[in-house]
ZAMARGU-4260 file (C-alpha; in steps of 0.2 Angstrom, whole numbers, plus 5000, padded with zeros to 4 digits):
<rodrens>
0) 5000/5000/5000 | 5007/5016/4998 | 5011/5031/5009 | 4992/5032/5014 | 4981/5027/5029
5) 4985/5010/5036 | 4973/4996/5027 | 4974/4977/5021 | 4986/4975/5007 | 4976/4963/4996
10) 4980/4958/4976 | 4961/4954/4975 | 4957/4972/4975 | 4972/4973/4962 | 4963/4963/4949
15) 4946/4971/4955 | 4954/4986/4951 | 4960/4979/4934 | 4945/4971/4931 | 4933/4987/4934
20) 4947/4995/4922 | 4944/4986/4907 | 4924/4984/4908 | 4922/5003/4911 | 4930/5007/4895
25) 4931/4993/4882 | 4916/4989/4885 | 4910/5007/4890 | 4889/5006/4891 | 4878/5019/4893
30) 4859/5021/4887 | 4849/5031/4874 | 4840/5045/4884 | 4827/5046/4868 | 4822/5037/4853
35) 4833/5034/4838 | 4824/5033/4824 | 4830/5027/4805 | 4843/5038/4796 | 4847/5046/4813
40) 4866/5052/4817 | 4864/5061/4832 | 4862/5049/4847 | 4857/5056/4865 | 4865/5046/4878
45) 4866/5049/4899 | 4885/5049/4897 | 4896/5050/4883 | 4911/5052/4891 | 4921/5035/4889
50) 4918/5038/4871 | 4930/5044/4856 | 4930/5049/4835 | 4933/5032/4827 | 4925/5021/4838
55) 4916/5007/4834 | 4897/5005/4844 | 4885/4993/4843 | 4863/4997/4847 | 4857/4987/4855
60) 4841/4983/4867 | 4834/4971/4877 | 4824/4962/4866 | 4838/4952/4859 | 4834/4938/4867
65) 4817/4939/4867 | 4808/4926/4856 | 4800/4938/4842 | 4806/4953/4848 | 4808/4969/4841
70) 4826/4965/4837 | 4827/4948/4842 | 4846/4939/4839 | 4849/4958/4831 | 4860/4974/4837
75) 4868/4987/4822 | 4885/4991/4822 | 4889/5011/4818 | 4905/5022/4821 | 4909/5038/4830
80) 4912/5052/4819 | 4912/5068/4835 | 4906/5066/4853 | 4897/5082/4853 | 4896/5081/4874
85) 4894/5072/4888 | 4875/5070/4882 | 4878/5066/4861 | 4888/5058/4850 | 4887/5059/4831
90) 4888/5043/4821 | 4897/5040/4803 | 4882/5038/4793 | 4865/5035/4798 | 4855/5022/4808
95) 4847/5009/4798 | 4833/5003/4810 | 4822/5010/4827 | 4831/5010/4844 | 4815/5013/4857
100) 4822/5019/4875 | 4807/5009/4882 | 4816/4994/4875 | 4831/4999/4885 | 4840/5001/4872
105) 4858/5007/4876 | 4876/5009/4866 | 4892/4999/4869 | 4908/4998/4863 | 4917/4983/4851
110) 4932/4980/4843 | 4932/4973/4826 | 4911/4969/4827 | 4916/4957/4841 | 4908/4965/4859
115) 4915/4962/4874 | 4901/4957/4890 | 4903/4959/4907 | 4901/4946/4913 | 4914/4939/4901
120) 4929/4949/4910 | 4934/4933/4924 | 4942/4933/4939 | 4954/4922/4937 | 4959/4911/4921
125) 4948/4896/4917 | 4953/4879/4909 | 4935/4881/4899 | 4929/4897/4894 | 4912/4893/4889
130) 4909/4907/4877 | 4913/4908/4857 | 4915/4928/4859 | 4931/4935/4865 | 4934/4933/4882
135) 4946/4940/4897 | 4953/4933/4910 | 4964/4943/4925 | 4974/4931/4937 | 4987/4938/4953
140) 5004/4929/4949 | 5016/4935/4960 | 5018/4947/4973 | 5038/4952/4977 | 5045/4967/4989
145) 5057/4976/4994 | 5065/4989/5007 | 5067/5005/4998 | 5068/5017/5013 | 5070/5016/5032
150) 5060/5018/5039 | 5049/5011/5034 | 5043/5010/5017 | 5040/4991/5009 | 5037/4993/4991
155) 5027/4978/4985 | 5026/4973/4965 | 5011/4965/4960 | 5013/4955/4945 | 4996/4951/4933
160) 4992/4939/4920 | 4978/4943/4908 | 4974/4933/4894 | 4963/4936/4879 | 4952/4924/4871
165) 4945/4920/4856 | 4938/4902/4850 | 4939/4906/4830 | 4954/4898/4826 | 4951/4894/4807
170) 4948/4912/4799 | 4960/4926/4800 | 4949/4939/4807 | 4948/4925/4822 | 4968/4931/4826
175) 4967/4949/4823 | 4952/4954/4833 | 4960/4944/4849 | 4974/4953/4845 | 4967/4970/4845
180) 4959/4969/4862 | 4975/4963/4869 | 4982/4978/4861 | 4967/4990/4867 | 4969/4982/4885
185) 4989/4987/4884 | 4983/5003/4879 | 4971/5006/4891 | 4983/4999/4907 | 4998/5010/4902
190) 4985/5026/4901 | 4981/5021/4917 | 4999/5021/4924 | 4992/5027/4944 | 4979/5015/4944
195) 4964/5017/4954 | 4963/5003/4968 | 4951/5005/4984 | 4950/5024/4982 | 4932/5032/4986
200) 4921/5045/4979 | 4907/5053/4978 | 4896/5064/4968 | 4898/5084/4971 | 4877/5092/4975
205) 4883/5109/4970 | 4888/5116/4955 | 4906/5123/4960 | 4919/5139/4951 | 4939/5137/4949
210) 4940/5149/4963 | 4928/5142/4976 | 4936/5132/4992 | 4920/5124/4998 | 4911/5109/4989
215) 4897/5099/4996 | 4891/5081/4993 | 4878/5070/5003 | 4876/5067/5020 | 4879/5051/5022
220) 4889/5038/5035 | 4900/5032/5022 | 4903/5050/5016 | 4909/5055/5032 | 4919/5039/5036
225) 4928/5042/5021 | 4928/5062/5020 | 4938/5067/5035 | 4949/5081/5041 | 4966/5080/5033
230) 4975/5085/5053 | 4968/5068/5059 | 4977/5059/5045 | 4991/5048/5051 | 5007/5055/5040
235) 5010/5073/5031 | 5008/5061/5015 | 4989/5056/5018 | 4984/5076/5020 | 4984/5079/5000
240) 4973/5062/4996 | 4959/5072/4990 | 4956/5078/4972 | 4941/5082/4961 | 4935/5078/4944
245) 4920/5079/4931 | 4920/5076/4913 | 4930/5092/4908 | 4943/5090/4919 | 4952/5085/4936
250) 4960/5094/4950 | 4971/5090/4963 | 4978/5085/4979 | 4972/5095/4991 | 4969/5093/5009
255) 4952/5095/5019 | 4955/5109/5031 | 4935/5108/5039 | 4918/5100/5040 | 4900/5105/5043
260) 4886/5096/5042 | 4870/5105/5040 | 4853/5103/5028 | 4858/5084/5024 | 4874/5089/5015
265) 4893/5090/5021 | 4901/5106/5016 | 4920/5103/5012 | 4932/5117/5016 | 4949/5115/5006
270) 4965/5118/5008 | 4965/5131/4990 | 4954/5133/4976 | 4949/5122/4967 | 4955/5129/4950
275) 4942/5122/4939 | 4925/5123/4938 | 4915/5106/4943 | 4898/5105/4935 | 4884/5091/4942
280) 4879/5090/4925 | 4895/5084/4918 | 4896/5070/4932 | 4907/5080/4945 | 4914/5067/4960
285) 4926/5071/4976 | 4937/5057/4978 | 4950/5050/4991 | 4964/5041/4987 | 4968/5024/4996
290) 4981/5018/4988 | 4996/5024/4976 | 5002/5015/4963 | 5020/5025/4960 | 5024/5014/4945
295) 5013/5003/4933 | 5013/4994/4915 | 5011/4982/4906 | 5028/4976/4900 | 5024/4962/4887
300) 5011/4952/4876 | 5012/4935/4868 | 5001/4931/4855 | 4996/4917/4845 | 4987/4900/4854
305) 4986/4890/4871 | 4979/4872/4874 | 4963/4873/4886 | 4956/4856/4889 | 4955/4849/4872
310) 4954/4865/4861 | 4966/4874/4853 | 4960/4892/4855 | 4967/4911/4852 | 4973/4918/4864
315) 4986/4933/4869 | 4995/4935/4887 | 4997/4952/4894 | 5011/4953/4908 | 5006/4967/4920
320) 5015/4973/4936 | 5010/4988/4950 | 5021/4995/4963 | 5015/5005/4980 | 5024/5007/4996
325) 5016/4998/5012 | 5023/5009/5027 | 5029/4998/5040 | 5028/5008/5058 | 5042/5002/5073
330) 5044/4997/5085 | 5033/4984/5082 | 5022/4975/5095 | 5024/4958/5094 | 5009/4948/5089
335) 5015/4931/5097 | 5017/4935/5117 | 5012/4922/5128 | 5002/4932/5143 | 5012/4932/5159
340) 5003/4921/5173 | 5009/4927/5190 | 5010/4910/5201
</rodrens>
């Protein structure tokens, strides 16, 4: 863990983390907020924001596997041409069918026509993966450590395996597509370099200015567990684990210097300005930081196939490893002392 409040080291929450990762943005979901209709190119979503030009989407509702549904077995593949907002995105040329938003009907991203599901991104690798669509897999390998300063910081490396699957093994297409999401995973991880693991937010009630100190979120227990003064923090490094973010732009660290509670809100006085201006309608959160990551990648990819029971299947292996510093406090107490018994 790194130089932050004292909690559980776990790799579990690693892969989590790695896990949440790559279904947020490869698979990136969000619904239609109104009807698309045929020959539409602007499509109205609740948030465009894990979006960009030259991505590939998929409609689709959930009448698809509904026997004689309205698109039963059915979902239409479209490109990105601009993402006007966080509410819009324009489309390459023109939808060919009726998206209803009392179908549920909602956009998602794919690579190479072939989406990715939720519920195909596993904990842990499989010797069957019983799905003919691509499939990921994140497994802990290794966990290694080392004294970098005294005292007492214990930097611990995580190391990762994911592996990507893909059951085609006769076509062409089959390789290249399990290729590219390996490729958009490595992407995606080394954009992510300080990636987030066990950190908390919430979203901002108020609209907020660059120069204002003072933003306000719910009233809530976990709010104030989580959301506390920056003076009762353990080290000088925990003071600045706050920062702020919408879908414009992020801010940070600061340190919470005050708290009030009043009209089922918690007003947050900061340490400075904020030094952007935080919208609720561009999804605006305060967050605290739980763990630090100070050095992250992924540092290599094989491709081609592995044996899983039987089958020959695509596959690529992604080699991943984090670092963070676990502070170690002395002098210790020892766990293992037998109580004295006065005879």
């Amino acid at each position: 863990m790194s130089r932050r409040e004292s909690r559980t080291v776990l790799v579990t929450d690693v892969v989590e983390a790695i896990r949440s990762l790559i279904r947020l943005n490869l698979i990136a979901r969000t619904n239609v907020t109104s009807d698309v209709t045929t020959g539409d190119t602007v499509v109205n979503v609740e948030n465009s924001f894990q979006y960009k030009p030259g991505d590939e989407i998929v409609l689709i509702d959930h009448t698809y596997n509904v026997p004689g549904g309205a698109h039963e077995g059915r979902m239409e593949l479209a490109q990105i041409k601009e993402v006007n907002n966080t509410t819009a995105i324009t489309l390459q040329t023109g939808t060919i069918d009726n998206w209803a938003v009392s179908d549920n009907t909602f956009i998602q991203k794919t690579i190479a026509h072939s989406p990715l599901y939720t519920e195909q991104v596993y904990y842990g690798d499989r010797e069957i993966i019983s799905t003919d669509e691509i499939a990921v897999t994140i497994e802990p390998e290794s966990m290694s450590n080392e004294w970098i300063y005294i005292q007492g910081g214990l930097s611990q490396d995580f190391r990762v395996k994911i592996m990507v699957y893909g059951k085609n093994t006769e076509t062409e297409l089959g390789s290249k597509i399990v290729d590219m999401y390996a490729d958009a995973i490595c992407r995606l991880l080394n954009q992510n370099l300080h990636i987030d693991v066990n950190h908390y937010d919430a979203p901002i009630t108020d609209d907020a200015s660059d120069t204002d100190t003072i933003i306000y979120v719910e009233d809530t227990t976990d709010n104030q567990e989580n959301f506390v003064l920056s003076s009762t923090l353990q080290s000088p490094d925990f003071q600045y684990a706050y920062s702020v973010q919408d879908n414009q732009g992020w801010s940070g660290h600061f340190a919470i210097e005050n708290l009030t509670v009043a009209g089922g809100k918690i007003a947050i006085e900061l340490d400075r300005a904020l030094g952007i201006d935080l919208s609720t309608d561009e999804y605006a959160i305060f967050t605290r930081l739980y763990r630090y990551f100070y050095d992250s990648r992924v540092d290599g990819i094989s491709y081609g196939h592995v044996r899983r029971g039987s089958a020959i299947v695509r596959a690529a292996e992604i080699s991943w490893f984090g670092k963070e510093v676990h502070e170690q406090y002395f002098p210790q107490r020892l766990q293992a002392i037998q109580p004295f018994i006065k005879k």
